[in-house]
VOPAGU-2260 file (C-alpha; in pm, 1 decimal, decimal comma):
REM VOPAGU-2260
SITE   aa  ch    i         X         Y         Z
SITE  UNK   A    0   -7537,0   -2737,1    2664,7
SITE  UNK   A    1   -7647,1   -2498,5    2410,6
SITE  UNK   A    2   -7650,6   -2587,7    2043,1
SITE  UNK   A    3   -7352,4   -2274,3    1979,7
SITE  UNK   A    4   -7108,3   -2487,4    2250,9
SITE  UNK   A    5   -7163,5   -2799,9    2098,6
SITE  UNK   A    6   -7137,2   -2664,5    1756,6
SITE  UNK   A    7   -6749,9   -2524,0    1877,3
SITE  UNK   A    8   -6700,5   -2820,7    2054,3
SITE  UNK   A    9   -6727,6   -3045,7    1713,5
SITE  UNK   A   10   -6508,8   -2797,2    1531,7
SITE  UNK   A   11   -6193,1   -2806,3    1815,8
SITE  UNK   A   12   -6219,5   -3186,5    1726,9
SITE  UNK   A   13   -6212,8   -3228,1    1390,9
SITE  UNK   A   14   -5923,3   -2951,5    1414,0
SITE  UNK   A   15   -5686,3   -3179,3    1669,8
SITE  UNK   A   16   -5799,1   -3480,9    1455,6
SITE  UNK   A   17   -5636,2   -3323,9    1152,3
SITE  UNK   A   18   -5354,1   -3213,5    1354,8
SITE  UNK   A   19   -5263,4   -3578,3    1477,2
SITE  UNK   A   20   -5320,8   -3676,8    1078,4
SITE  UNK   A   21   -5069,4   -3451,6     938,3
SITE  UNK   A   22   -4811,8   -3554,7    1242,6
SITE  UNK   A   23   -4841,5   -3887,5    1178,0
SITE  UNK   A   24   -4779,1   -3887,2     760,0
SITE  UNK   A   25   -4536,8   -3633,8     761,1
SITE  UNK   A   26   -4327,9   -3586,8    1089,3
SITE  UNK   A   27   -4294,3   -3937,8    1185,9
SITE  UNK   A   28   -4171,6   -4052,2     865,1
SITE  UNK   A   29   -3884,8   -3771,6     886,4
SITE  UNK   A   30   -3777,3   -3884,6    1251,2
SITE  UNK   A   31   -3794,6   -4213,1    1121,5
SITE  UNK   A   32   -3557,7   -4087,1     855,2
SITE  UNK   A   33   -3315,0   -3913,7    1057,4
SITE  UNK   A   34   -3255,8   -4172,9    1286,2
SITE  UNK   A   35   -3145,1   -4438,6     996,9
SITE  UNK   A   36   -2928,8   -4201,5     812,3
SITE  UNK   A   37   -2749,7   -4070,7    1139,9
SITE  UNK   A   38   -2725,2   -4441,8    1322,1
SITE  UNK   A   39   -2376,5   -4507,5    1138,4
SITE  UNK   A   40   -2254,4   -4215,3    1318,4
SITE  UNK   A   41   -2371,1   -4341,5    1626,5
SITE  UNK   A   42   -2215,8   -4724,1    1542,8
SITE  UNK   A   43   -1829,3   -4802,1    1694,1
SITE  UNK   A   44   -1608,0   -4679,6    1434,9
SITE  UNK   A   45   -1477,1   -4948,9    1209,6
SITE  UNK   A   46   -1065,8   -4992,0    1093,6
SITE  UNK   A   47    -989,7   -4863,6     747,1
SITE  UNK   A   48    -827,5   -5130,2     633,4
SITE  UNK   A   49    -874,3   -5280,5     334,3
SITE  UNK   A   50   -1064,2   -5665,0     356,5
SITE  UNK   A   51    -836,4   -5867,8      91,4
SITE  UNK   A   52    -795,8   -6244,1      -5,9
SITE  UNK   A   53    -473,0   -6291,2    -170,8
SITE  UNK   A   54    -312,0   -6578,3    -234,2
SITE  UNK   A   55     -78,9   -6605,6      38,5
SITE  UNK   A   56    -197,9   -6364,2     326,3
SITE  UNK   A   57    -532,5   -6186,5     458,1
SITE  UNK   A   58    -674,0   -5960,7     681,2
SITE  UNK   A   59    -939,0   -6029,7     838,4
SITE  UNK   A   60   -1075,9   -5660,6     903,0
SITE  UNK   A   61   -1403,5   -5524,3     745,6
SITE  UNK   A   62   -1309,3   -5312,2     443,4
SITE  UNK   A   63   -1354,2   -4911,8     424,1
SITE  UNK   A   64   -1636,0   -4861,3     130,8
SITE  UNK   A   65   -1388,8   -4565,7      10,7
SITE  UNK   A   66   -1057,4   -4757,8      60,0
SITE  UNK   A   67   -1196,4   -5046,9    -140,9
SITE  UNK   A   68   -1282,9   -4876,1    -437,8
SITE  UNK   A   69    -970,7   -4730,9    -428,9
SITE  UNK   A   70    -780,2   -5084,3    -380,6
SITE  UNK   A   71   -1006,3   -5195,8    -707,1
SITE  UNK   A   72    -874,0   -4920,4    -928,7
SITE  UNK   A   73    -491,1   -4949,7    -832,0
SITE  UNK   A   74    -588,1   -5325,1    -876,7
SITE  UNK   A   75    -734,5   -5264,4   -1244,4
SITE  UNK   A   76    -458,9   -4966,5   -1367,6
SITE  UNK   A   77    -208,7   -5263,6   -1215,8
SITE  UNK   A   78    -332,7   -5550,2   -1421,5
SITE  UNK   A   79    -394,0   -5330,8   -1727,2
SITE  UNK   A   80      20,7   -5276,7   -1664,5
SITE  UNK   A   81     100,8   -5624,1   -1676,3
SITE  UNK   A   82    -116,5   -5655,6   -1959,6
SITE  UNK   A   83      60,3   -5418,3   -2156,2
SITE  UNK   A   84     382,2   -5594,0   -2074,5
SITE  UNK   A   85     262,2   -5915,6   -2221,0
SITE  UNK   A   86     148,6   -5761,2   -2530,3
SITE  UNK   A   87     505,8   -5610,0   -2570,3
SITE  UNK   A   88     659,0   -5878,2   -2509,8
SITE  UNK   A   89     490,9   -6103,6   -2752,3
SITE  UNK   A   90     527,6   -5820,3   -3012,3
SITE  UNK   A   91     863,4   -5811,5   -2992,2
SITE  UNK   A   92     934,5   -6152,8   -2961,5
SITE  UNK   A   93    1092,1   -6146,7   -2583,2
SITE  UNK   A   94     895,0   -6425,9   -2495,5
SITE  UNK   A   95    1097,9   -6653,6   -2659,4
SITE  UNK   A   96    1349,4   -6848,7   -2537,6
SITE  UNK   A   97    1684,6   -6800,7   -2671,2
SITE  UNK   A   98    2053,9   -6760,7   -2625,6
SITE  UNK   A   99    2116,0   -6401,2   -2616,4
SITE  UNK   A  100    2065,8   -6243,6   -2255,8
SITE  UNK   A  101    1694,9   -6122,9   -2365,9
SITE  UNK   A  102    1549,7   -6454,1   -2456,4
SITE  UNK   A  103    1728,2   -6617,9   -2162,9
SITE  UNK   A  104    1611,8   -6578,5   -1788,1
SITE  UNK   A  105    1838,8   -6370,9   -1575,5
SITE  UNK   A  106    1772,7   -6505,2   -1206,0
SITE  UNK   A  107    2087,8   -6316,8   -1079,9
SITE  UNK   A  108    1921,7   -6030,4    -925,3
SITE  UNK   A  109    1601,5   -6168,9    -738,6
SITE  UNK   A  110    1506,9   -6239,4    -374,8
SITE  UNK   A  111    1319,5   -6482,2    -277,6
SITE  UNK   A  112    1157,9   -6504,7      60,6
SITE  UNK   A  113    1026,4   -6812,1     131,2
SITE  UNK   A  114     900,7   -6711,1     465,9
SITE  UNK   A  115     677,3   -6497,8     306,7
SITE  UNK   A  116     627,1   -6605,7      -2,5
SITE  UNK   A  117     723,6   -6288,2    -170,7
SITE  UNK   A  118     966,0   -6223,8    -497,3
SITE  UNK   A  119    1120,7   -5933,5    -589,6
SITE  UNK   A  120    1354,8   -5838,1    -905,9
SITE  UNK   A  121    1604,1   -5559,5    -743,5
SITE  UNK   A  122    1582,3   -5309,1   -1054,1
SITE  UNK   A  123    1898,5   -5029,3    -929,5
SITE  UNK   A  124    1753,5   -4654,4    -976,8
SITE  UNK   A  125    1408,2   -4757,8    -900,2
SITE  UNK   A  126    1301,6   -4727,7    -522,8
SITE  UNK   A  127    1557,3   -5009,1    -502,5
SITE  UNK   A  128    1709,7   -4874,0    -178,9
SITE  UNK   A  129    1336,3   -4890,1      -3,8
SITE  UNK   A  130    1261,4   -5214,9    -103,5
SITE  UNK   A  131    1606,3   -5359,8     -16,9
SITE  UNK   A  132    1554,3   -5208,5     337,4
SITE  UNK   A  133    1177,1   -5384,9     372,0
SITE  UNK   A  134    1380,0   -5717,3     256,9
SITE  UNK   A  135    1614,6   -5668,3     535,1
SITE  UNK   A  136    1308,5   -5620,6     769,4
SITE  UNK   A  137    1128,7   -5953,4     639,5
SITE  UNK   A  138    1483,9   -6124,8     662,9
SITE  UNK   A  139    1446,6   -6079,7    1043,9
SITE  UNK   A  140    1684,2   -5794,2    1072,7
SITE  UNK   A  141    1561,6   -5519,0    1385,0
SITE  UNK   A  142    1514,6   -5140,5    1212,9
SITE  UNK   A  143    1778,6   -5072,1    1483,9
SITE  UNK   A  144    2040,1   -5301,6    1306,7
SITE  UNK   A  145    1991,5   -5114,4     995,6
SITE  UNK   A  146    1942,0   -4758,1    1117,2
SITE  UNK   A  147    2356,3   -4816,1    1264,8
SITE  UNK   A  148    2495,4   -5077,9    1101,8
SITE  UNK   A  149    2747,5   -4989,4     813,7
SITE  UNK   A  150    2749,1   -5259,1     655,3
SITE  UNK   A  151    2592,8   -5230,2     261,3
SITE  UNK   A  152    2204,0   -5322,7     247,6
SITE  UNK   A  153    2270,2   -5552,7     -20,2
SITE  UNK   A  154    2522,2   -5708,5     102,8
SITE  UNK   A  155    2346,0   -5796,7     404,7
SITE  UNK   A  156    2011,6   -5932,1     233,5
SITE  UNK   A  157    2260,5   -6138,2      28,0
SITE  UNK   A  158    2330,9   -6329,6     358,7
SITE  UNK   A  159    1966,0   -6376,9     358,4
SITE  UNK   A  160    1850,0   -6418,5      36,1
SITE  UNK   A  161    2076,4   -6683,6    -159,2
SITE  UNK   A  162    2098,5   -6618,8    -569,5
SITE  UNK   A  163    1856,5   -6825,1    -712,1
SITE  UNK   A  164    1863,5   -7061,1   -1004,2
SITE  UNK   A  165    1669,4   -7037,2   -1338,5
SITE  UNK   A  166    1477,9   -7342,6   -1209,0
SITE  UNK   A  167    1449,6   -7296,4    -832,3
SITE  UNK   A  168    1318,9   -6925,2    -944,2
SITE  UNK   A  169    1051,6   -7084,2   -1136,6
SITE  UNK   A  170     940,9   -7333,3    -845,0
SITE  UNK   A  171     965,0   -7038,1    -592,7
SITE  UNK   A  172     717,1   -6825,6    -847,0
SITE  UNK   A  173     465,0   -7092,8    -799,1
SITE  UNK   A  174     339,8   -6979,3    -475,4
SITE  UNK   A  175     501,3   -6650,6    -449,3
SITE  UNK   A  176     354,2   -6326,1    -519,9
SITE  UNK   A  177     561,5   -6193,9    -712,8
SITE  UNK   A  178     687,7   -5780,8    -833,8
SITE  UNK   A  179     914,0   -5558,9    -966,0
SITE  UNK   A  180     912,2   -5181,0    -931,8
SITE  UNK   A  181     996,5   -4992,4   -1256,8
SITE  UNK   A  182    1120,5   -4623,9   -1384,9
SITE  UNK   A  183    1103,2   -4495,7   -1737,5
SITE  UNK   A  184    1451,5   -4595,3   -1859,3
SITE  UNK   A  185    1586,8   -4227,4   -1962,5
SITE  UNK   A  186    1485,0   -4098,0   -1600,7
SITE  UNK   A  187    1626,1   -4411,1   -1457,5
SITE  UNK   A  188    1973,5   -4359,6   -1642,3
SITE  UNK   A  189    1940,3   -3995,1   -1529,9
SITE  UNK   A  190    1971,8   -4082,1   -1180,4
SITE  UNK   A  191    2199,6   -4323,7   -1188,1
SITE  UNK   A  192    2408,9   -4055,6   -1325,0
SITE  UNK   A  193    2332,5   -3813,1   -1040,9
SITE  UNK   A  194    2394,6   -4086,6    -771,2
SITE  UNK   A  195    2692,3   -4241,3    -901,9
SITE  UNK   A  196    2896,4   -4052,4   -1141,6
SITE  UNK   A  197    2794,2   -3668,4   -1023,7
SITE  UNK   A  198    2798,3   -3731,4    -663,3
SITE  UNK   A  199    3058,3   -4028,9    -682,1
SITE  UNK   A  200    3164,6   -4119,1    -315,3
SITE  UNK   A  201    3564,1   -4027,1    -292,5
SITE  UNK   A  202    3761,7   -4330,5    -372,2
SITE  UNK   A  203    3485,6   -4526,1    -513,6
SITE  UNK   A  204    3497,5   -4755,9    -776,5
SITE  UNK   A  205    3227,8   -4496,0    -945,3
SITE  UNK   A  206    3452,1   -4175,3    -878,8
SITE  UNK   A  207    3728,7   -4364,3   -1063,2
SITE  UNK   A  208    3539,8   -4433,6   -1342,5
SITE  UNK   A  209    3429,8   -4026,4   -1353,5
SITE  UNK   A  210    3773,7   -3997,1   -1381,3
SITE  UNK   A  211    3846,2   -4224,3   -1650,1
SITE  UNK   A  212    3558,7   -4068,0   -1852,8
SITE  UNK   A  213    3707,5   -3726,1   -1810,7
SITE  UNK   A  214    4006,7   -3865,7   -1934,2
SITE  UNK   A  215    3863,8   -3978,9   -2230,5
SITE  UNK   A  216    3585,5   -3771,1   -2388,1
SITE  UNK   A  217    3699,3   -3463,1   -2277,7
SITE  UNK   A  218    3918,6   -3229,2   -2527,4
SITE  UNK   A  219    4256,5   -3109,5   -2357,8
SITE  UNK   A  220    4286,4   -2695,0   -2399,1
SITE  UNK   A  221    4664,1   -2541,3   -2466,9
SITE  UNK   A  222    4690,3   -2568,5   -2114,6
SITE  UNK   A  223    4574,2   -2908,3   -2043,2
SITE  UNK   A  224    4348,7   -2754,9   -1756,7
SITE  UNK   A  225    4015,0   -2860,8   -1880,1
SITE  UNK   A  226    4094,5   -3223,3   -1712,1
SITE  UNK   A  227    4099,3   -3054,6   -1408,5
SITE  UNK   A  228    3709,9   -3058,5   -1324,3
SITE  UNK   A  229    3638,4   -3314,5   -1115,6
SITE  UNK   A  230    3280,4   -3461,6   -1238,8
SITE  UNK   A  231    3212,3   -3573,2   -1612,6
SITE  UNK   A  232    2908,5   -3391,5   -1743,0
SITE  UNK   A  233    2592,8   -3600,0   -1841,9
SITE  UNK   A  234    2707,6   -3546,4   -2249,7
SITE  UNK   A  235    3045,3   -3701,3   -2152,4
SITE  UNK   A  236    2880,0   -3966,1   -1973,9
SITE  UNK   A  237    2670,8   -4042,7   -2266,1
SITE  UNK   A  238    2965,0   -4090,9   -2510,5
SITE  UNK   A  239    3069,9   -4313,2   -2237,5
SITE  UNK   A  240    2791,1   -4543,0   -2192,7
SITE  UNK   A  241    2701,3   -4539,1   -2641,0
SITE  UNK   A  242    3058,1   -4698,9   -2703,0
SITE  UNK   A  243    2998,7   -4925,8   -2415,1
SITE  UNK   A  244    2710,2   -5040,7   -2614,3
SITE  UNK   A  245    2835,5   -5030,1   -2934,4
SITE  UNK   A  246    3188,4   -5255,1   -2806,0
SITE  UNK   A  247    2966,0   -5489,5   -2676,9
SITE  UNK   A  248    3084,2   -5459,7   -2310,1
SITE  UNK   A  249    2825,8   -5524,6   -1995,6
SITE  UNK   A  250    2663,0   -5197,6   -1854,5
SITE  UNK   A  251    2735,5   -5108,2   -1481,5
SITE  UNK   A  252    2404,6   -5302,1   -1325,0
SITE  UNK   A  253    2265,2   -4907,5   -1237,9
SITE  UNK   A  254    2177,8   -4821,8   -1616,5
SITE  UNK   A  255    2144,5   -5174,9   -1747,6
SITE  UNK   A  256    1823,8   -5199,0   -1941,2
SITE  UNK   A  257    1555,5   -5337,4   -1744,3
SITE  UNK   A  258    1487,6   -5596,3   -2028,7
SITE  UNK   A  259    1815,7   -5794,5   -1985,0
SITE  UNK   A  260    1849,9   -5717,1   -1603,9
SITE  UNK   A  261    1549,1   -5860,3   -1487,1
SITE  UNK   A  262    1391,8   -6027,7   -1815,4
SITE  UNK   A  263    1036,1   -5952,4   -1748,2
SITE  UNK   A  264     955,7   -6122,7   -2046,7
SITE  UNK   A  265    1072,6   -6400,7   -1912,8
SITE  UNK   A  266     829,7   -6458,3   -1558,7
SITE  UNK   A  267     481,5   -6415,7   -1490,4
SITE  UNK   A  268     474,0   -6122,8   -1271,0
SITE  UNK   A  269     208,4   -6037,8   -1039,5
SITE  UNK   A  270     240,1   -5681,7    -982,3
SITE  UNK   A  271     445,0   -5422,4   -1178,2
SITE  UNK   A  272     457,7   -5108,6    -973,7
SITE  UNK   A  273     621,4   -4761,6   -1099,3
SITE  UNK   A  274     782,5   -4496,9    -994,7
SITE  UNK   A  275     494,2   -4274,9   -1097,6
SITE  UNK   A  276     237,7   -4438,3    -859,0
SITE  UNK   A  277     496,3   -4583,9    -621,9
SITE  UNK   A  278     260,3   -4474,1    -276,5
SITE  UNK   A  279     -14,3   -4630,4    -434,1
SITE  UNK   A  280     119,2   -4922,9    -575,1
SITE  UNK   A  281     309,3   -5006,5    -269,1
SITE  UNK   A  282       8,6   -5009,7     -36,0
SITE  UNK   A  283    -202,8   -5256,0    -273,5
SITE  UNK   A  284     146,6   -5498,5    -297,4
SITE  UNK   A  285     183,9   -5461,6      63,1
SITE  UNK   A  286    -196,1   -5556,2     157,2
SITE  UNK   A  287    -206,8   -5811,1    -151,2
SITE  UNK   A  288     102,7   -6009,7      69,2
SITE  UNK   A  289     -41,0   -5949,5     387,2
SITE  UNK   A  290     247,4   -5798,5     513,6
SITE  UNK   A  291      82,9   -5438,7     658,1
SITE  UNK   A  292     191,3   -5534,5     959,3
SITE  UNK   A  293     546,5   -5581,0     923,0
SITE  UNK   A  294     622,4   -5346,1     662,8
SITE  UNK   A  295     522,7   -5024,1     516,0
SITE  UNK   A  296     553,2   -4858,7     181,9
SITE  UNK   A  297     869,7   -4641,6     132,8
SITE  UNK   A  298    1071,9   -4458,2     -88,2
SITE  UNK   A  299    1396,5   -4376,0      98,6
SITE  UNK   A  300    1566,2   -4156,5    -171,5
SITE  UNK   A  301    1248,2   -4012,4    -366,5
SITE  UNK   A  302    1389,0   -3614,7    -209,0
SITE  UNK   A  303    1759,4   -3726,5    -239,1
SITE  UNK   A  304    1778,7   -3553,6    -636,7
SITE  UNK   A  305    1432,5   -3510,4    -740,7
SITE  UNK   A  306    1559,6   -3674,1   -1092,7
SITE  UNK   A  307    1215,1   -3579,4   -1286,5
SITE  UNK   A  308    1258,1   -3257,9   -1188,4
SITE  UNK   A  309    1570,4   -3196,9   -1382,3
SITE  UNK   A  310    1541,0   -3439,7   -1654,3
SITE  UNK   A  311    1487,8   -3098,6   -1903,9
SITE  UNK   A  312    1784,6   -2951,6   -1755,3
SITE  UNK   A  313    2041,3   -3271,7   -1855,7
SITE  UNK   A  314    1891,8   -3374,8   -2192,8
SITE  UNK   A  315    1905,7   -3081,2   -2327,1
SITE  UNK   A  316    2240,9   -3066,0   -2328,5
SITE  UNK   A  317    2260,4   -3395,2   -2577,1
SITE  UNK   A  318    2229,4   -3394,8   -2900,6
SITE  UNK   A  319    1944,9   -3527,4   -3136,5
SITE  UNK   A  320    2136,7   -3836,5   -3263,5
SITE  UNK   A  321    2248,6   -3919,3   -2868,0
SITE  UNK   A  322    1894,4   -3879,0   -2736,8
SITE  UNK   A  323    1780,6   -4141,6   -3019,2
SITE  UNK   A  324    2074,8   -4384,4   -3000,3
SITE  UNK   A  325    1985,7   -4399,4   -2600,4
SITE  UNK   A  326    1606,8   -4491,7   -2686,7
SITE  UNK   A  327    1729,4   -4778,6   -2899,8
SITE  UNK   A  328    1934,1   -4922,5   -2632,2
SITE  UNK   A  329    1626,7   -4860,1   -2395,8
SITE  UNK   A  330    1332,6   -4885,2   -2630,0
SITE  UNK   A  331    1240,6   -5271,1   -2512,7
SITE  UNK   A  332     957,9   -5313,3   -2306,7
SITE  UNK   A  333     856,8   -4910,6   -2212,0
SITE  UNK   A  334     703,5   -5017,0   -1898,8
């Protein structure tokens, strides 16, 4: 072999030699790469529910890394709620027991399943018609039933869910989680308003009442035909519902203030959900119970009116003084 192939020879080597060097530092490394950061898509896919520990009721199904972040900040915005309630409450002095009805404990309006273990305050105007339905369900009545059935929703849970004692409330809170959904007071009064004065069922007990306000606050023309209009508007209602207040007589349980209806001040709540973040808030209360299998959030009459949509529209037909006389019969515990 002459000295010129051997010379060429030497060179092709050190040439594949180099070759195999470079593969081995830089393309193996990036296979090695790809095939770590692609192998989740390549795992069985995993459910997205939440992994939780309550109290009372688990699931034992791996969580979603994006699901239980977002569980952790309802969680947090939820406990900074009940926080702020406490806080209030202790400003203002409603944690005090008393004699009046905001220093006493109201148990009148709670369920208690003891199935369960789940408390409620029923709080009129605010998803209460959702919540009363989800009762139903955990009080063993068939979606069926209630879908036909004429029979009132709350006079059906009542069968179910006896009124409770100040003292059997207390044991039941114990082991119970326990909630109440709430609505900023002027809205809430809104739509109690819309439902049950404005679009008063004929005959009702609430259409009479319309009647009776008409009756009252409404100035007869020379022709006495002003008493004619069937519906009182939201200023006439207001007159209404300010001498109710300032005659001392009890407010229709739809625009009694939350503070006397349900005297928050007065239990250790677990979770205080709103109006505002009602999808949210009902998925974390659902999963903290355990309960995602037998219920599901819902907000039966959230399209009925669309309240905070008009909520410009009413109050600006009241005056100053009435809008300010309203926030001092609602101006406990802004939740």
């Amino acid at each position: 072999m002459t000295s010129k192939r051997k010379k060429h020879l030497t060179s092709w080597k050190v040439v594949r030699r180099c070759v195999v060097f470079f593969t081995t530092i830089c393309v193996i490394p990036v296979l090695l790469f790809l095939m770590v950061t692609t192998d989740q898509y390549m795992r069985p896919i995993r459910s997205n529910r939440f992994f939780l520990k309550p109290q009372l009721g688990y699931t034992d199904k791996v969580p979603n890394a994006k699901m239980s972040k977002n569980m952790t900040a309802i969680g947090n915005r939820l406990e900074k709620r009940k926080q702020f309630l406490k806080r209030a409450c202790k400003n203002l002095g409603l944690n005090l027991l008393g004699n009046d009805s905001l220093h006493k404990p109201n148990p009148w309006e709670f369920l208690v399943n003891t199935k369960y273990h789940l408390i409620w305050c029923n709080i009129f105007k605010a998803a209460s018609s959702s919540w009363m339905y989800n009762f139903n369900i955990l009080a063993g009545y068939s979606p069926d039933f209630l879908k036909k059935t004429k029979q009132v929703a709350l006079n059906l849970a009542r069968q179910k869910y006896p009124r409770q004692t100040t003292e059997s409330l207390r044991k039941a809170f114990n082991n119970s989680l326990s909630f109440l959904i709430v609505r900023h007071p002027l809205e809430r009064l809104l739509s109690g308003y819309r439902d049950k004065i404005e679009h008063a069922l004929p005959h009702s007990l609430h259409k009479k009442l319309g009647n009776q306000i008409i009756m009252k606050y409404r100035p007869l023309t020379a022709t006495g035909k002003s008493r004619r209009t069937k519906v009182p508007t939201f200023e006439e209602f207001v007159l209404y519902l300010l001498d109710c207040v300032k005659n001392g007589e009890t407010l229709d349980m739809h625009w009694t203030p939350v503070a006397e209806f349900c005297t928050p001040c007065m239990f250790d709540f677990d979770i205080i959900a709103h109006t505002e973040t009602l999808q949210e808030d009902q998925e974390y209360l659902i999963l903290k119970a355990g309960l995602q299998d037998i219920i599901k959030p819902e907000w039966k009459n959230s399209a009925k009116g669309m309240t905070s949509q008009q909520v410009d529209k009413y109050y600006s037909q009241l005056t100053r003084a009435q809008i300010l006389q309203l926030y001092h019969i609602y101006r406990l515990v802004l939740l």
